[in-house]
KOLDRENMI-572778 format. One record per residue: residue in one letter; z, x, y of N, C-alpha, C in turn. Coordinates in steps of 0.05 Angstrom, whole numbers, padded with zeros to 5 digits, always signed. Layout:
<nodes>
AZXYZXYZXY;...
</nodes>
This chain:
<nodes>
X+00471-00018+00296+00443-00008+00296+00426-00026+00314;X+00411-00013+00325+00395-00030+00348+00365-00043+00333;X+00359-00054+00347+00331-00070+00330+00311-00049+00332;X+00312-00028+00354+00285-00012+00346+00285+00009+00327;X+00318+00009+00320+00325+00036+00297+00314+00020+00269;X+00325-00005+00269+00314-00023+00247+00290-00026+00242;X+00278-00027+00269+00241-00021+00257+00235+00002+00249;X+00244+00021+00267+00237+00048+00253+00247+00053+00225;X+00267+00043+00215+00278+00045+00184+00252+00029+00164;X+00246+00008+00173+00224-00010+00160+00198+00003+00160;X+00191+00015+00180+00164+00029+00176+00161+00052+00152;X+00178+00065+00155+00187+00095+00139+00188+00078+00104;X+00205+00053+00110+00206+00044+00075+00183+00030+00073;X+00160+00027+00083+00135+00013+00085+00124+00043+00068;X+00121+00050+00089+00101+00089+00089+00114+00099+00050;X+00142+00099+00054+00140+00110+00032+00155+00098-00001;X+00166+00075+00003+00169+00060-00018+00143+00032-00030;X+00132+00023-00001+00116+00005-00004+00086+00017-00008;X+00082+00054+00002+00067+00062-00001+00041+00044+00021;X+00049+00029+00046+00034+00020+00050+00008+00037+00066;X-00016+00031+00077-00041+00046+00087-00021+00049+00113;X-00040+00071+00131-00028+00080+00156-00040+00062+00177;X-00062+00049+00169-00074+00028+00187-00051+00005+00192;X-00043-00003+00161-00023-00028+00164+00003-00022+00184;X+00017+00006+00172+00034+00015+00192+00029+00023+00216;X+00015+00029+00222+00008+00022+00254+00004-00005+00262;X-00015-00011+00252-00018-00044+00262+00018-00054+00273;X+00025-00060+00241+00058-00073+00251+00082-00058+00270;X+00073-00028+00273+00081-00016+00282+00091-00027+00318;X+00053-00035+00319+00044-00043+00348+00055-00074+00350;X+00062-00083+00338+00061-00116+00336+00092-00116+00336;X+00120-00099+00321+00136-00105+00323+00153-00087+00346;X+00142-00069+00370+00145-00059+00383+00139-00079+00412;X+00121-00091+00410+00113-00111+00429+00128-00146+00423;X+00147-00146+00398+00163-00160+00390+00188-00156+00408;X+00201-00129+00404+00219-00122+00411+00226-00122+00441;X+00194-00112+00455+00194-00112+00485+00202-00134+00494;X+00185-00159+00482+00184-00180+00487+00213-00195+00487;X+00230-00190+00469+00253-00199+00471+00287-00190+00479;X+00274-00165+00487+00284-00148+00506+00285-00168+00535;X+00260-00174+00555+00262-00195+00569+00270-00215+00568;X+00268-00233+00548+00275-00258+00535+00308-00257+00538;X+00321-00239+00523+00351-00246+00526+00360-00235+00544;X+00354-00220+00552+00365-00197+00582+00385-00176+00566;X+00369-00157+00544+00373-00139+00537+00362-00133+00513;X+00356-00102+00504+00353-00102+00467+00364-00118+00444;X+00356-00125+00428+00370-00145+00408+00382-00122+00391;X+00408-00126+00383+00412-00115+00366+00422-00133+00329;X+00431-00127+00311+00421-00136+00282+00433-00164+00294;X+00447-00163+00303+00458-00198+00305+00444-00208+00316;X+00440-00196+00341+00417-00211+00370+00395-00220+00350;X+00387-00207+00330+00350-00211+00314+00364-00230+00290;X+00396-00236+00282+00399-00258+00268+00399-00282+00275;X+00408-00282+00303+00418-00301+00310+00379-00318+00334;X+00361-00305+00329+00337-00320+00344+00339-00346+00326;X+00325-00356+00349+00315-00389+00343+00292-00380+00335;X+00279-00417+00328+00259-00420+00318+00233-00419+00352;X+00256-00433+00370+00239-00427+00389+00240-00404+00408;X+00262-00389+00407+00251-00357+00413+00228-00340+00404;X+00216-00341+00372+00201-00344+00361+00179-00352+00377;X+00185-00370+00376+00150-00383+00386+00144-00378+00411;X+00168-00367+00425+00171-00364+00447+00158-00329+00457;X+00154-00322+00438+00144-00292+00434+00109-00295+00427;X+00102-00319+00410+00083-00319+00406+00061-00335+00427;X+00082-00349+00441+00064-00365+00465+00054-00342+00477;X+00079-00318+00491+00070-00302+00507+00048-00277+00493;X+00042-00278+00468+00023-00265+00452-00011-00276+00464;X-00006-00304+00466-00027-00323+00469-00039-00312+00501;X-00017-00316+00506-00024-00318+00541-00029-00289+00555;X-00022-00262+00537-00029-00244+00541-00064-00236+00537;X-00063-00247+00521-00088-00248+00497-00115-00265+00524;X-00104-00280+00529-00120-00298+00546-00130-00288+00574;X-00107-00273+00584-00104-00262+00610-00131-00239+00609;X-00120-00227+00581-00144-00199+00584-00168-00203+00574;X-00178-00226+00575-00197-00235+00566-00212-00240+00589;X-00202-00246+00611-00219-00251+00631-00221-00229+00650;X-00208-00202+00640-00206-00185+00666-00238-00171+00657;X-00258-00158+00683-00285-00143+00682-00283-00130+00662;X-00298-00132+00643-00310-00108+00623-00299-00119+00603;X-00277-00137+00596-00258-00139+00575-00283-00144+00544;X-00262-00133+00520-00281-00141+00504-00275-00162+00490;X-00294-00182+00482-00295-00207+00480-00287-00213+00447;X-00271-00235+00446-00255-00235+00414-00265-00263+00411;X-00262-00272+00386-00280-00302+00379-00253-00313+00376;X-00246-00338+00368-00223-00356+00366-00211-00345+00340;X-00230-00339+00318-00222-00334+00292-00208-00305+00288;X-00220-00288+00302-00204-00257+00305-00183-00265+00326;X-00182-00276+00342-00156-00275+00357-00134-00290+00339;X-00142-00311+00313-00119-00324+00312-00117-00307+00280;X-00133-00285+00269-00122-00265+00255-00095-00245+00273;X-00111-00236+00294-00084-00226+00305-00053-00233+00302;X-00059-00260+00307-00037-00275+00314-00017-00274+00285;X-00041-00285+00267-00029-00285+00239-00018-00266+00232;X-00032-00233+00236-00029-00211+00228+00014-00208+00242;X+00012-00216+00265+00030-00211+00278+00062-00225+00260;X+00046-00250+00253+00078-00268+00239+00078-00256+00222;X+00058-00243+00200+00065-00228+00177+00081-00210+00185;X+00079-00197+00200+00087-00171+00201+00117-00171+00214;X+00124-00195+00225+00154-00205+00240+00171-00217+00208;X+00153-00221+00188+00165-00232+00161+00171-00216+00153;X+00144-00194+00140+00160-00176+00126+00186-00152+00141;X+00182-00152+00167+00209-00138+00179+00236-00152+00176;X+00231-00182+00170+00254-00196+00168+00270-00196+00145;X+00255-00194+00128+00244-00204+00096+00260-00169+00090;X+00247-00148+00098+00269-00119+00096+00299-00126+00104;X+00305-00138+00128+00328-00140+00138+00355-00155+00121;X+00338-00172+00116+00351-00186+00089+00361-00180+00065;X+00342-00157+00057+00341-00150+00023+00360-00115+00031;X+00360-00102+00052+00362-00077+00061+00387-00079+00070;X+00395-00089+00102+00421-00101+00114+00432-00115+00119;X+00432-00129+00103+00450-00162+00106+00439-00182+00121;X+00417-00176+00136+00415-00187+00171+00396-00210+00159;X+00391-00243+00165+00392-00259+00153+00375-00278+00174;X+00354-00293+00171+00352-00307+00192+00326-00326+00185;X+00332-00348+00175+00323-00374+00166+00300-00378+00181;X+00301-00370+00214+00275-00386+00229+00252-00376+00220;X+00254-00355+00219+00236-00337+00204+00210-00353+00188;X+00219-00358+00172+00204-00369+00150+00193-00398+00155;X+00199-00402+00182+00193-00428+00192+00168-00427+00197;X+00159-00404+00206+00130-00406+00232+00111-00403+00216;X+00094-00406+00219+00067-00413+00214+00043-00408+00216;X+00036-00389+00193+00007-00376+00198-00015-00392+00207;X-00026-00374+00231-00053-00402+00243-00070-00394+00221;X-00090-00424+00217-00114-00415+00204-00141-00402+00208;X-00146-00382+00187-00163-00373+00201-00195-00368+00173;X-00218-00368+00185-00237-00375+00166-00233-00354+00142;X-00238-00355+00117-00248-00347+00097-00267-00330+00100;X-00271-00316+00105-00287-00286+00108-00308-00277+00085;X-00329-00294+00074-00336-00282+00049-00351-00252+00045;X-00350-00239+00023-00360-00205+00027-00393-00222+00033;X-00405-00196+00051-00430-00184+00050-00440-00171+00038;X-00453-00163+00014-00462-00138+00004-00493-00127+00015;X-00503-00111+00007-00528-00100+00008-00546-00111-00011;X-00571-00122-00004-00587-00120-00025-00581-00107-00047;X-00602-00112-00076-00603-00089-00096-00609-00068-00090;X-00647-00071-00081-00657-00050-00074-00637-00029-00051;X-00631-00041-00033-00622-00029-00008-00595-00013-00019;X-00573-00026-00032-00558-00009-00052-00559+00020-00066;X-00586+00016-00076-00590+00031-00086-00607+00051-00086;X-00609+00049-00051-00635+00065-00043-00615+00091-00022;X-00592+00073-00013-00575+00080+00012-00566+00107+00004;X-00555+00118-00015-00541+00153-00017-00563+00164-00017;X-00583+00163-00029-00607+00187-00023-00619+00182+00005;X-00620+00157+00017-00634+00158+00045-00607+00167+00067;X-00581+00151+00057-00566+00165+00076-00562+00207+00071;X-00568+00214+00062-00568+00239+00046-00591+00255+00058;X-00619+00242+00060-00633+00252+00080-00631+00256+00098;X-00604+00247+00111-00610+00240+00137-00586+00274+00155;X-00589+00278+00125-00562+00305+00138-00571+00322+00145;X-00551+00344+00155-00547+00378+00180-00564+00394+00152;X-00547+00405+00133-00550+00424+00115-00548+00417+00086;X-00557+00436+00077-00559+00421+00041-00537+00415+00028;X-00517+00428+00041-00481+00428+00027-00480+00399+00027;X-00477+00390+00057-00474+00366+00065-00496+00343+00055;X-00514+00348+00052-00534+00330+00041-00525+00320+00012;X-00517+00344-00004-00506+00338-00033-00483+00318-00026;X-00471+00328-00004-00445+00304+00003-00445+00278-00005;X-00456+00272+00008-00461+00254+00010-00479+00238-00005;X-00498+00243-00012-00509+00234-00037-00485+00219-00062;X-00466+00249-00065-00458+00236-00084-00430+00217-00075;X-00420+00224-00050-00399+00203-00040-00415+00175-00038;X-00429+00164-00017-00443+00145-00019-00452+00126-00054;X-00460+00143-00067-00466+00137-00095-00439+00136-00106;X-00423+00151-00112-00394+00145-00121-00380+00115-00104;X-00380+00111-00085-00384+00087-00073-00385+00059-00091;X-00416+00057-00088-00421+00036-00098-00429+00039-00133;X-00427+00064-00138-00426+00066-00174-00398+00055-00191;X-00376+00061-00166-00349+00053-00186-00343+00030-00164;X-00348+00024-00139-00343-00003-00121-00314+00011-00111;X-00313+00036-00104-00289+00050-00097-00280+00041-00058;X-00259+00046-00055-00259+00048-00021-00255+00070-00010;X-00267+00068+00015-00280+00096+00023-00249+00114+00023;X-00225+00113+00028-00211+00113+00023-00198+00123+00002;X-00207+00118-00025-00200+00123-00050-00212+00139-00049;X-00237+00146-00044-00258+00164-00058-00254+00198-00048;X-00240+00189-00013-00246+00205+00006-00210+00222-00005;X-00198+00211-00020-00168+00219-00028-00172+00231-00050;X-00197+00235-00065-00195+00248-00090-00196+00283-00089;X-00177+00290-00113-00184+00320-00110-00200+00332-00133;X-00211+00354-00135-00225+00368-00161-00209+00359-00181;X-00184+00363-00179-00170+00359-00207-00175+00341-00216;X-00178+00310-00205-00180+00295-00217-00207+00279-00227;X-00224+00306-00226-00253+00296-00241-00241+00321-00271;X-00219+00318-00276-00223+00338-00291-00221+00317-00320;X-00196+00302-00311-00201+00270-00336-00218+00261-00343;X-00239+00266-00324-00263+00251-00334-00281+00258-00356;X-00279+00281-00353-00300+00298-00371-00287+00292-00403;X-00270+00283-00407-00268+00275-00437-00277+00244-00434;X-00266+00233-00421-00260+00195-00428-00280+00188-00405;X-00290+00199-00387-00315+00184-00370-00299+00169-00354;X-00276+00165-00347-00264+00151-00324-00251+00158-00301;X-00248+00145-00285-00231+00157-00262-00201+00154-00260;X-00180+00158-00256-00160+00155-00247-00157+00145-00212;X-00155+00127-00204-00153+00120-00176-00136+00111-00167;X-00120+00122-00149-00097+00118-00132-00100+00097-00110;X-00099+00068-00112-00115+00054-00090-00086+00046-00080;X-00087+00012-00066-00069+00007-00051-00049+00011-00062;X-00016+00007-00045+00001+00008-00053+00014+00038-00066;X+00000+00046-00075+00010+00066-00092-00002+00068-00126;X-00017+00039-00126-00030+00020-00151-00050+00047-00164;X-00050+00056-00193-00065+00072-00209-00094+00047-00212;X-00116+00061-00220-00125+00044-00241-00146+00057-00252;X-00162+00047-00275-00184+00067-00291-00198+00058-00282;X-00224+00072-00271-00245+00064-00265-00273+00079-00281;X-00294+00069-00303-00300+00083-00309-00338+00087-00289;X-00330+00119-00305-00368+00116-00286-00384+00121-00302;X-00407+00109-00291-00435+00114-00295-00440+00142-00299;X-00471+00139-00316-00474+00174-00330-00487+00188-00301;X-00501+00169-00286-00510+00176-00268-00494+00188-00239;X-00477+00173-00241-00451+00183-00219-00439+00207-00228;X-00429+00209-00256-00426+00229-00263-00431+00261-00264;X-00461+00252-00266-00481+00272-00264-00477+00285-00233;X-00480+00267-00216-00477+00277-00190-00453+00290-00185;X-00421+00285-00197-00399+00290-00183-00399+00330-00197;X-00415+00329-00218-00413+00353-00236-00426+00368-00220;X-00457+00359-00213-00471+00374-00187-00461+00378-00160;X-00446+00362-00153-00433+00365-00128-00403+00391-00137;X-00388+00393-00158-00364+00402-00168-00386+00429-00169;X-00397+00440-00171-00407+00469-00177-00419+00476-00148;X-00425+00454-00129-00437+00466-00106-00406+00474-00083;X-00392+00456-00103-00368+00450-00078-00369+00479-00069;X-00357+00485-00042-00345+00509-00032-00318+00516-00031;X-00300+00502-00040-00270+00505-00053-00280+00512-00082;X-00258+00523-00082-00249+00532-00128-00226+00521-00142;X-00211+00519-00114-00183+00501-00131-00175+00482-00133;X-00158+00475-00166-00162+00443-00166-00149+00432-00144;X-00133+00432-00128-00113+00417-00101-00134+00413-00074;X-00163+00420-00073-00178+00419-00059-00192+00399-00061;X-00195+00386-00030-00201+00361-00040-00234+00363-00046;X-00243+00331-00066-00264+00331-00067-00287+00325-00048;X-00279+00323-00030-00307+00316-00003-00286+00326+00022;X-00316+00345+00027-00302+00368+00044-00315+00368+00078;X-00304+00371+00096-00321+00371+00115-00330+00397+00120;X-00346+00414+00151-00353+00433+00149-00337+00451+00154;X-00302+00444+00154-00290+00469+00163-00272+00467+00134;X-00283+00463+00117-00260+00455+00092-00242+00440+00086;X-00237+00419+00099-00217+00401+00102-00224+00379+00088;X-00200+00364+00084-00209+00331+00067-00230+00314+00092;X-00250+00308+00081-00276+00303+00099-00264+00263+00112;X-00269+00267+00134-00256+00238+00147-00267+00212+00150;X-00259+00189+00139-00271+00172+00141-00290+00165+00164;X-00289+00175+00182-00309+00165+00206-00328+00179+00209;X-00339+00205+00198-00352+00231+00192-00371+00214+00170;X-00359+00186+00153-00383+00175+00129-00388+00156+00140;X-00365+00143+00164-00370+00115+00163-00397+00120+00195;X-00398+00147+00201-00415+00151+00224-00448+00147+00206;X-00444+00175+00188-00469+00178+00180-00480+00152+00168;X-00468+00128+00158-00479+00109+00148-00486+00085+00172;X-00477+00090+00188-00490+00076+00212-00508+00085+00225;X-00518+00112+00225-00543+00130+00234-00569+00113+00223;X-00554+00114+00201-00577+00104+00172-00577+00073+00172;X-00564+00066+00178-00559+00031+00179-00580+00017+00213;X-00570+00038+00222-00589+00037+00256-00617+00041+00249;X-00618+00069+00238-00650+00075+00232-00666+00057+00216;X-00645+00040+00204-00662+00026+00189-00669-00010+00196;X-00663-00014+00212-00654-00041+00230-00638-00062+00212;X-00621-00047+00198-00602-00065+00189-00568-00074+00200;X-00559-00099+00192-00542-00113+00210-00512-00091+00207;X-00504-00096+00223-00477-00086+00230-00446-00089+00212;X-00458-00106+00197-00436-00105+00174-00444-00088+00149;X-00466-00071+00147-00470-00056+00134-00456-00025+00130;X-00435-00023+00120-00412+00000+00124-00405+00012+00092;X-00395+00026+00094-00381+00035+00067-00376+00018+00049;X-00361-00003+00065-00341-00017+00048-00360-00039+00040;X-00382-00036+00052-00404-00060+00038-00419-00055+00008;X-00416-00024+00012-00420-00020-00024-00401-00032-00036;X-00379-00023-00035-00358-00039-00051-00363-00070-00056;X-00366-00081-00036-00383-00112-00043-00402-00113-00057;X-00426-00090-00055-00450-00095-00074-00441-00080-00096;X-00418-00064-00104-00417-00068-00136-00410-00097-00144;X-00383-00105-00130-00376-00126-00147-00400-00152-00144;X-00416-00157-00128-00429-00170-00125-00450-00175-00144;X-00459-00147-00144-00482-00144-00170-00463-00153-00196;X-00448-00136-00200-00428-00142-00226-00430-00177-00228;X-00423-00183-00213-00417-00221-00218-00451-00225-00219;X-00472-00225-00207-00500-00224-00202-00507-00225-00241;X-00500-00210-00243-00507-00191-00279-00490-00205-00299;X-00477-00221-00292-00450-00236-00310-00424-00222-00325;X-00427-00208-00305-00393-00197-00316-00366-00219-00301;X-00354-00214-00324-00324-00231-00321-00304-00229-00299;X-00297-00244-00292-00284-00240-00258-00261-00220-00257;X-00244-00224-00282-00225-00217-00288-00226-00175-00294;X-00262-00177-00300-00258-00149-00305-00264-00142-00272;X-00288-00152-00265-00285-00143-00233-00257-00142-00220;X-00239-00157-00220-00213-00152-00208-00193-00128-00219;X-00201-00124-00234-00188-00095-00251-00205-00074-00242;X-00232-00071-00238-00252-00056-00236-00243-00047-00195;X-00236-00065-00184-00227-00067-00153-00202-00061-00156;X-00182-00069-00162-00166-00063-00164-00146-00076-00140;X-00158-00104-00141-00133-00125-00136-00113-00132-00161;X-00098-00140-00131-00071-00151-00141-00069-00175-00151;X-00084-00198-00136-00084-00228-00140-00116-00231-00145;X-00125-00249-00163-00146-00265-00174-00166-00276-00151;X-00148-00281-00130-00161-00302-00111-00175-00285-00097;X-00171-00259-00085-00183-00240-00075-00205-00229-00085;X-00209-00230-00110-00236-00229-00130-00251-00255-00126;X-00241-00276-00123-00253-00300-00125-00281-00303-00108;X-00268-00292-00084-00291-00289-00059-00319-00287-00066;X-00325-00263-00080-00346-00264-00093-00364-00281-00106;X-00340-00303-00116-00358-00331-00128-00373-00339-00104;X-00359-00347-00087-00358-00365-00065-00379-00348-00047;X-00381-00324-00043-00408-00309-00038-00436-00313-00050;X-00427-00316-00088-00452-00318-00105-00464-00345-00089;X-00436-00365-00096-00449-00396-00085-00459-00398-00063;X-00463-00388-00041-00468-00389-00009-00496-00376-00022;X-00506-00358-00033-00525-00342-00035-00550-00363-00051;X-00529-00373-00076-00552-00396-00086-00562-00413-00071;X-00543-00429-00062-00544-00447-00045-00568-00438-00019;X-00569-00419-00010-00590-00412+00011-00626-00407-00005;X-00615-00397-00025-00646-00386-00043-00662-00423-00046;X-00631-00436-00057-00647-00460-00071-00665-00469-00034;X-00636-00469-00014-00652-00487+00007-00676-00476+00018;X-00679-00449+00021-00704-00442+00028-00737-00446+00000;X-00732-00452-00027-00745-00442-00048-00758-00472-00053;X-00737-00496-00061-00737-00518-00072-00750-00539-00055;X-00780-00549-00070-00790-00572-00057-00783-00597-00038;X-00761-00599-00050-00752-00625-00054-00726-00618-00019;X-00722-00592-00016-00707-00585+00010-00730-00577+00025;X-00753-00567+00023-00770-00559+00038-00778-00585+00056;X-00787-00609+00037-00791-00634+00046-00773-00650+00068;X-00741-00643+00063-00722-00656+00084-00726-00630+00117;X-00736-00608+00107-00744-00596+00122-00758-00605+00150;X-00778-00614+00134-00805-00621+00145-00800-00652+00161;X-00780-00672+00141-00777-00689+00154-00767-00692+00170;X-00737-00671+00186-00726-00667+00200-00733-00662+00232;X-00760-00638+00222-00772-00631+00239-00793-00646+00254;X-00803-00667+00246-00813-00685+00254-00807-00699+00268;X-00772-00711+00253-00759-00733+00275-00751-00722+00300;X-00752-00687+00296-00733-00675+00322-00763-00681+00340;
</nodes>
């Protein structure tokens, strides 16, 4: 078996055992295809299962220098677009992951075995804490982004997608995957069923207010059957993430707000508010529907950055080192 049949076997058990997103499989898609090229040159031919057992630690690195230097090159050509140190050395990272877990299949799948692997070394890269929206701005965004629509079908749309949003802290993703049928659970127990990463179920319950909307939106819909999805575009189809993630940047422009203001920023301002209001971390991470604790954690570490700025701008006693500062400058 050649190494690119082997990738292609790995993607397919990604897509449909690992259930992973189509973003991730592309991503690795692109990363272990430009692996393969790469060491296609390197040995003076395709690797096949042995050729990819038998790499060094510094063939390896030897793939990732030329990642570097690619990276560098197009950086300086006219027009190029400009990457900060911290996104380029996610790339990078993104890239060893994605050379692990192909390895990490090879291992557990076809015998194929290879120690260096596990050698290399994710660069570091910053801690990313969420952004959320204001309260007010939260909770102003589905009816103003909602104004901002073609026709009244679509206006309802959105209203209640946007609001379903940041009512259950859903990803645009989840929300945009739901069908009629499955507001049908709700109507006894008030919760959602949500199909998020992985393949991962979880309850999500909603608000009377969200509710209210999905019932108003469920009688306006222009489908009747339950297999139709719930957010529809204008030719009937499951409505596309870039069709919400547009209209909320119309509205994010019109309103001179910053550029990290997106879908997925509601999802921050539920959990945000949630921790804000004192709910337990543990339910927010069930409520999101992570896997690991630490991924919820962020949020602390958001709350703290947020205190920490109120006190320095609020508190006398910082106002004063302010002042003294400014003086000596």
């Amino acid at each position: 078996m050649t190494g690119e049949d082997a990738v292609q076997k790995f993607l397919a058990w990604m897509a449909v055992e690992k259930r992973a997103s189509l973003l991730t499989i592309e991503a690795y898609r692109g990363d272990l295809a430009r692996f393969l090229a790469f060491m296609t040159t390197h040995l003076g031919g395709p690797p096949d299962m042995q050729g990819l057992a038998s790499l060094s630690l510094r063939d390896l690195r030897a793939w990732l220098a030329h990642e570097v230097a690619q990276a560098q090159a197009q950086a300086k050509r006219p027009l190029a677009r400009k990457t900060t140190p911290d996104q380029a050395a996610r790339t990078r990272a993104r890239r060893v992951s994605a050379l692990r877990s192909f390895f990490k299949y090879l291992a557990h799948r076809e015998g194929v075995e290879n120690p260096a692997v596990s050698l290399l070394r994710l660069p570091r890269t910053k801690k990313t804490l969420p952004r959320p929206l204001a309260r007010e701005a939260a909770l102003l965004a589905p009816e103003d982004i909602a104004g901002m629509a073609r026709t009244p079908m679509e206006e309802q749309r959105n209203a209640t997608l946007f609001l379903l949003l940041y009512g259950c802290g859903l990803r645009i993703s989840e929300a945009l995957n739901l069908n009629i049928a499955d507001l049908q659970g709700m109507d006894g127990s008030g919760v959602l069923r949500i199909h998020g990463k992985g393949g991962k179920e979880r309850l999500v319950p909603v608000l009377p207010v969200v509710r209210k909307a999905l019932e108003a939106w469920r009688k306006r819909h222009p489908a009747a059957t339950a297999d139709s999805p719930l957010f529809v575009g204008v030719r009937g189809g499951r409505l596309q993430p870039a069709i919400a993630q547009k209209a909320m940047r119309e509205w994010r422009i019109g309103n001179g707000l910053p550029e990290h203001i997106t879908p997925h920023a509601l999802r921050h301002s539920f959990a945000t508010h949630l921790m804000e209001g004192g709910a337990d971390l543990r339910v927010i991470q069930e409520l999101l529907g992570h896997a690991s604790l630490s991924t919820t954690q962020r949020y602390t570490l958001a709350d703290e950055a947020r205190l920490l700025d109120v006190w320095t701008r609020a508190h006398p006693r910082a106002q004063m080192e302010r002042d003294t500062h400014e003086k000596e400058g």
